[in-house]
C-alpha positions in Angstrom: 0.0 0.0 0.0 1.5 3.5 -0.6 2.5 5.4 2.2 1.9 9.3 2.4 4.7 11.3 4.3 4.6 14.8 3.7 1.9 16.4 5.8 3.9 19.3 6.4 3.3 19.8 2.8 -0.9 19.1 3.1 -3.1 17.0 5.0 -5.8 14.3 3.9 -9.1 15.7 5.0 -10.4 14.3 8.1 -14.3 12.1 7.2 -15.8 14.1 10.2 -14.6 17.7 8.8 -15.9 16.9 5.5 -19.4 15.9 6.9 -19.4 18.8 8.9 -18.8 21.0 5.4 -21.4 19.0 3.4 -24.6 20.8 4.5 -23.0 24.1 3.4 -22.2 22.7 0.2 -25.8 21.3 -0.3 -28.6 23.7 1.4 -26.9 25.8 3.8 -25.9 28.3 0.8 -26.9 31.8 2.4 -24.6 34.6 2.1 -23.5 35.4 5.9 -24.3 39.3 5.2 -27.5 38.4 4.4 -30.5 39.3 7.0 -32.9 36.4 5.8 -33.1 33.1 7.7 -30.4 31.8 4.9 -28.1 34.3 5.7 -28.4 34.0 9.8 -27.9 30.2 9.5 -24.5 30.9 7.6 -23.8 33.6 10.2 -24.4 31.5 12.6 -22.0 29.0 11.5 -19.2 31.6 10.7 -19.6 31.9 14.4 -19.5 28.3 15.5 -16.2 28.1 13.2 -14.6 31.7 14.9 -14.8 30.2 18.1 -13.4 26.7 17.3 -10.8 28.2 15.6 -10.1 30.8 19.1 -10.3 27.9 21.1 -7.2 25.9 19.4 -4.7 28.7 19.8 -6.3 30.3 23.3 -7.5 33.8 21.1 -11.0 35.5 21.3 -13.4 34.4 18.4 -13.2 38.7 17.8 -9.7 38.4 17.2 -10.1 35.8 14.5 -10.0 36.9 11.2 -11.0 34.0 8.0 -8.2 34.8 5.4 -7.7 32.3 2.3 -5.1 30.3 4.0 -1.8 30.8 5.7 -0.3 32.9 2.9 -2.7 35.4 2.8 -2.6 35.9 6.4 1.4 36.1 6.0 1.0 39.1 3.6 -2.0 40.3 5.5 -0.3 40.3 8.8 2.9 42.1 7.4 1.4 44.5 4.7 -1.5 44.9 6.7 0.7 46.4 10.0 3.1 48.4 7.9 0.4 50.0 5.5 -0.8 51.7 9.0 2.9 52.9 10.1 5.3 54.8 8.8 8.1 52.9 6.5 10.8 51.6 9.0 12.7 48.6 9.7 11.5 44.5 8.9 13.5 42.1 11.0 12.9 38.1 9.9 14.2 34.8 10.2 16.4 33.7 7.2 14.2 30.5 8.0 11.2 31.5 7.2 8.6 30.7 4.7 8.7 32.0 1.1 4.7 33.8 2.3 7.1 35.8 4.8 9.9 36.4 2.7 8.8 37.6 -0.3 6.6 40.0 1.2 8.9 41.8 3.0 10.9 42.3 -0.3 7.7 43.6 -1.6 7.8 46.1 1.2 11.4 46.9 0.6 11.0 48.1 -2.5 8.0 50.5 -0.5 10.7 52.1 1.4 11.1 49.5 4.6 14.4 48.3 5.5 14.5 44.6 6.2 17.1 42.8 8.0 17.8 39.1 9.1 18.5 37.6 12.2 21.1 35.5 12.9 19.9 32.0 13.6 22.5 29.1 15.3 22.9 26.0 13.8 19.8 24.0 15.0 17.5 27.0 13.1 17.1 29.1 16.8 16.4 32.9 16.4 18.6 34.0 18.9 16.6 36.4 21.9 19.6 38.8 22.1 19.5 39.6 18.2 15.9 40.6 18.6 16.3 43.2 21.7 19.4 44.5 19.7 17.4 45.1 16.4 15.6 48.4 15.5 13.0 47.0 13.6 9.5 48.2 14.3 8.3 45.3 12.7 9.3 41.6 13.6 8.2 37.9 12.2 9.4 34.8 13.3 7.4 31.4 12.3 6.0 29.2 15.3 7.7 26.0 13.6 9.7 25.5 10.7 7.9 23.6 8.0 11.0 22.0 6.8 13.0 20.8 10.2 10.2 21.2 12.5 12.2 23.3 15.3 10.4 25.2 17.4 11.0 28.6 18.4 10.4 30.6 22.2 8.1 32.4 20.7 7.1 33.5 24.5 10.7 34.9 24.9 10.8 36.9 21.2 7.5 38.3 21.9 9.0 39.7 25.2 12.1 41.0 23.8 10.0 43.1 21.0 7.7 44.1 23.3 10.3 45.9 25.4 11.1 48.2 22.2 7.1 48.8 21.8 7.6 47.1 18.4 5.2 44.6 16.6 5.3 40.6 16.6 3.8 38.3 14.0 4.3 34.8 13.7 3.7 32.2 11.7 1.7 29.1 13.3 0.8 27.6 10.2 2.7 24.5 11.0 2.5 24.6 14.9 -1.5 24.6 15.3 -2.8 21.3 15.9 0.3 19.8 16.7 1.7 21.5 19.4 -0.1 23.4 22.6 -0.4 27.1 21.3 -1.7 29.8 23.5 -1.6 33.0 21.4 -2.8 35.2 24.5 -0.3 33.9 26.6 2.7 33.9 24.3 2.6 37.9 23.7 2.9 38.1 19.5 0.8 40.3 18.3 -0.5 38.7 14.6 -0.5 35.3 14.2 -1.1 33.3 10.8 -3.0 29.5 10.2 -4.1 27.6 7.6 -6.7 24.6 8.0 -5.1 22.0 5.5 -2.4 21.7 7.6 -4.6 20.4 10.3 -6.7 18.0 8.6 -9.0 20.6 7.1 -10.3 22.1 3.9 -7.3 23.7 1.5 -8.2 27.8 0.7 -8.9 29.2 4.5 -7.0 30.0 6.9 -7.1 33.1 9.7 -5.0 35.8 10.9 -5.4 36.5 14.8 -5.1 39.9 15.2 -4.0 41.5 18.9 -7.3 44.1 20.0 -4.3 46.6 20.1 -2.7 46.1 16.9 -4.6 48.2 13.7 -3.7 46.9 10.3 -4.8 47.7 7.3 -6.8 45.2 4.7 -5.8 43.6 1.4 -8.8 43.2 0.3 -11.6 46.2 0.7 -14.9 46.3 -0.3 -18.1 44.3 1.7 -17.0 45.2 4.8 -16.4 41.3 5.6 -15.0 40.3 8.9 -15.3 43.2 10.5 -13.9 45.4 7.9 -10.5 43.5 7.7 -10.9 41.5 4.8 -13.8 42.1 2.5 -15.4 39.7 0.4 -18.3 37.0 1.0 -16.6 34.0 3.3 -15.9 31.0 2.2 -19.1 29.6 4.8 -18.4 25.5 3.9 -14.6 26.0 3.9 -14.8 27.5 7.1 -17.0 25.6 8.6 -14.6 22.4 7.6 -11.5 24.8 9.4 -13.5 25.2 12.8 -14.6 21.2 12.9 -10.9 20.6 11.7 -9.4 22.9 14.7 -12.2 21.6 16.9 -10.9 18.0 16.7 -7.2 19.4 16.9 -7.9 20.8 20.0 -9.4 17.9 21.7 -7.0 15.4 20.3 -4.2 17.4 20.6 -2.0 15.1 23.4 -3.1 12.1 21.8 -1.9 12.9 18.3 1.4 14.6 19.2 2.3 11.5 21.7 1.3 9.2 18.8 3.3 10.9 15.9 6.4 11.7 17.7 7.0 7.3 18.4 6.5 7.2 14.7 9.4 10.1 14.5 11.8 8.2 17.2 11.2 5.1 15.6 12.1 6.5 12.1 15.3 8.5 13.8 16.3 5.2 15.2 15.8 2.6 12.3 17.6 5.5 10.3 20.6 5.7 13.4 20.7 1.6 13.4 20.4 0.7 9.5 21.9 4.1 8.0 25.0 5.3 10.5 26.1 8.0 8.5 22.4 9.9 8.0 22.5 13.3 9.2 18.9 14.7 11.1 18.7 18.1 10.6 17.4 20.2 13.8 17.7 17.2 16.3 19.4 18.9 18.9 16.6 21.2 19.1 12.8 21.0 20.2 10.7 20.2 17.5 7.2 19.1 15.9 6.4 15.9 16.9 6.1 14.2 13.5 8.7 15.8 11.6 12.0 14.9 10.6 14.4 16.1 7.7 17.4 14.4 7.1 20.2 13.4 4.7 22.0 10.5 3.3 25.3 11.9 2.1 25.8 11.5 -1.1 22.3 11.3 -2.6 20.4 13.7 -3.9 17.4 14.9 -1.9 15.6 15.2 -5.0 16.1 11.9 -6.7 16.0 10.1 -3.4 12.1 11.6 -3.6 11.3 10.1 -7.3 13.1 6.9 -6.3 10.8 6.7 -3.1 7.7 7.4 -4.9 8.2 4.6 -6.8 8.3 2.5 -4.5 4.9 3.9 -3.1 6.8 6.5 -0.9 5.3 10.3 -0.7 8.5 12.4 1.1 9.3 15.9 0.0 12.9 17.8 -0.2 11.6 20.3 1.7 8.3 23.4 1.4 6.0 21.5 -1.3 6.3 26.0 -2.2 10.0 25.6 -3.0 10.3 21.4 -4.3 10.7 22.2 -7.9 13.3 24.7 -7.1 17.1 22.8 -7.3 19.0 25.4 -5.3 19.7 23.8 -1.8 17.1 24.8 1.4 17.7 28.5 2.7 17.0 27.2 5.8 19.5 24.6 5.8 22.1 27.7 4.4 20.9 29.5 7.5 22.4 27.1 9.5 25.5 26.8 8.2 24.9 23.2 6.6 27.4 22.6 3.6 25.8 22.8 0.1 27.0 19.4 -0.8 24.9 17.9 2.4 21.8 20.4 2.5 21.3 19.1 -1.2 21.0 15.7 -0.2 18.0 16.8 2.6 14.7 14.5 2.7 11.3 15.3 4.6 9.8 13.3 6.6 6.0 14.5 8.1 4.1 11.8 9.6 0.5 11.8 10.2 -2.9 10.4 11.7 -3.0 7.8 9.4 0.8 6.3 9.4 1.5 3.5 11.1 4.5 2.0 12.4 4.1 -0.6 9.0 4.9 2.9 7.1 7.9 3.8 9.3 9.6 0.4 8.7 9.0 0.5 5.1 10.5 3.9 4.9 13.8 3.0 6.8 14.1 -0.3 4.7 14.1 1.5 1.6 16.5 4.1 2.8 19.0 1.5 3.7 18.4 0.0 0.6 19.9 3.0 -1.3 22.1 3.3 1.3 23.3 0.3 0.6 23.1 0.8 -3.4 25.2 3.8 -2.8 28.1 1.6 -1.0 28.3 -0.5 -3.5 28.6 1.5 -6.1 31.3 3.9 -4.7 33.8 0.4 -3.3 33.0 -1.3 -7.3 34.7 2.6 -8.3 37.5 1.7 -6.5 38.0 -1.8 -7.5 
């Protein structure tokens, strides 16, 4: 049976969030701006969904704002808070997401200056770097989609609040698979996306701070509270907030489960494949993700040669797969070219079993083993 490992890159879509989404794709069609019974049933539901969502990552439903997935709510979160200041100073992550990245270029060329901070070698945004910088504007991702570190967000939020500057991050990877509290952490804008979490691709939220203003990408309707007009998405929604809903109250039991699928890949890999390098191991990370190497091969045609045997892995963001340049996170921390082009993802999820793990490290010693044999038969 194929095996699918890459739900960092997307996630199946849970049976109970799809037959939550069915009735709005059937009868339940009203527009939610709409004052006849139609329109108050999909209001209604918006709500349900606003709170579900809240509830996941510890926000108020007010604070929730339905964006059409985590990239929006990338550019909305950045855009959206520097369109209301003055142009000043960006500070990111070199590892962050291309929907973080590219937007603060955007801005650059708007008159903000952007700079990076330093990371160490496990992908850490060091604390100190962030007091020290000048930017009024700060993003730093929850979790990195490709190694799965984790960063304090609680401590960076702290450190740019002292300078009375602004905090976004990037959850799209964290929610659902690790405790998030965004009131208690201190950031200020916060981006999701359901598919990550076993829900419906095209929504996502921004959770917008009560003290933090930003400007909309999209006007006109007067939608969510004037910060992002157009008529919502109600079934897509809907399938985020059951999605987020079942996140939340499975939360321990998932995690626990996927990271002894992780440990049991890591040590099948340590045991069969010595000289395989895990990226980000010395560091806290998600529980079901591992990227990793086997010097020597190609990340790339390691992931065709997989697939073929029935084997979904990526060679990083599903955004950046077809690109062949190595992973600027993996430059970020210093990895050698020559090794951070060999890198592999791993992303386990609800419906991997510990049959999937084994085949997975069977086949990589298998190459492994290929590869030996072909390098001593050079030499001979």
């Amino acid at each position: 049976m194929p095996a699918y490992l890459d739900h960092n890159a997307t996630t199946p879509l849970d049976e109970r969030v799809f037959e939550a989404m069915l009735p709005h794709l059937r009868d339940g069609f009203g527009n939610a701006s709409s004052l006849h019974a139609f329109g108050r049933s999909a209001r209604s539901a918006l709500d349900t969904a606003r709170e579900q969502v809240a509830e996941l990552v510890g926000a108020h439903p007010s604070q929730v704002v339905f964006t059409n997935g985590g990239t929006e709510a990338n550019n909305a979160a950045l855009k959206g808070a520097a369109f209301r200041r003055m142009p000043g100073g960006l500070a990111i992550s070199p590892v962050e997401h291309a929907s973080v990245r590219e937007p603060v270029e955007a801005l650059a060329r708007h008159g903000w200056r952007h700079e990076r901070l330093p990371v160490d070698s496990e992908g850490r945004v060091e604390t100190e770097a962030v007091r020290r910088s000048s930017a009024t504007l700060v993003s730093v991702m929850w979790a990195n989609n490709e190694t799965g570190v984790l960063q304090d967000i609680s401590a960076l939020a702290r450190a740019v609040r002292e300078r009375g500057a602004v905090l976004h991050t990037d959850a799209v990877q964290a929610a659902g698979k690790v405790p998030i509290d965004f009131s208690a952490a201190g950031a200020h804008l916060m981006s999701l996306s359901a598919h990550k979490l076993y829900g419906p691709k095209g929504t996502g939220a921004l959770i917008v701070d009560k003290s933090i203003d930003i400007e909309p990408l999209v006007h006109g309707g007067g939608q969510e509270r004037g910060r992002r007009g157009g008529t919502e998405n109600v079934a897509a929604i809907v399938g985020f907030g059951k999605a987020a809903e079942l996140a939340h109250g499975e939360l321990q039991s998932r995690a626990s489960r996927l990271e002894q699928l992780r440990e049991r890949f890591e040590a099948g890999l340590r045991e069969r494949v010595p000289d395989a390098v895990v990226f980000g191991a010395g560091a806290k990370r998600l529980p079901n993700t591992s990227f990793f190497a086997l010097p020597g091969i190609e990340g790339g045609t390691l992931v065709l040669t997989l697939d073929r045997q029935g084997l979904a892995l990526s060679s990083g963001s599903a955004c950046g797969s077809r690109n062949d340049e190595p992973s600027p996170v993996l430059r970020a921390m210093a990895v050698p070219s020559d090794l951070a082009s060999c890198a592999v993802r791993a992303s386990f999820g609800t419906g991997n079993t510990e049959a999937d793990v084994d085949a997975l490290v069977g086949a990589l010693a298998a190459e492994a083993a290929l590869l030996r044999k072909m390098a001593s038969s050079a030499w001979a």
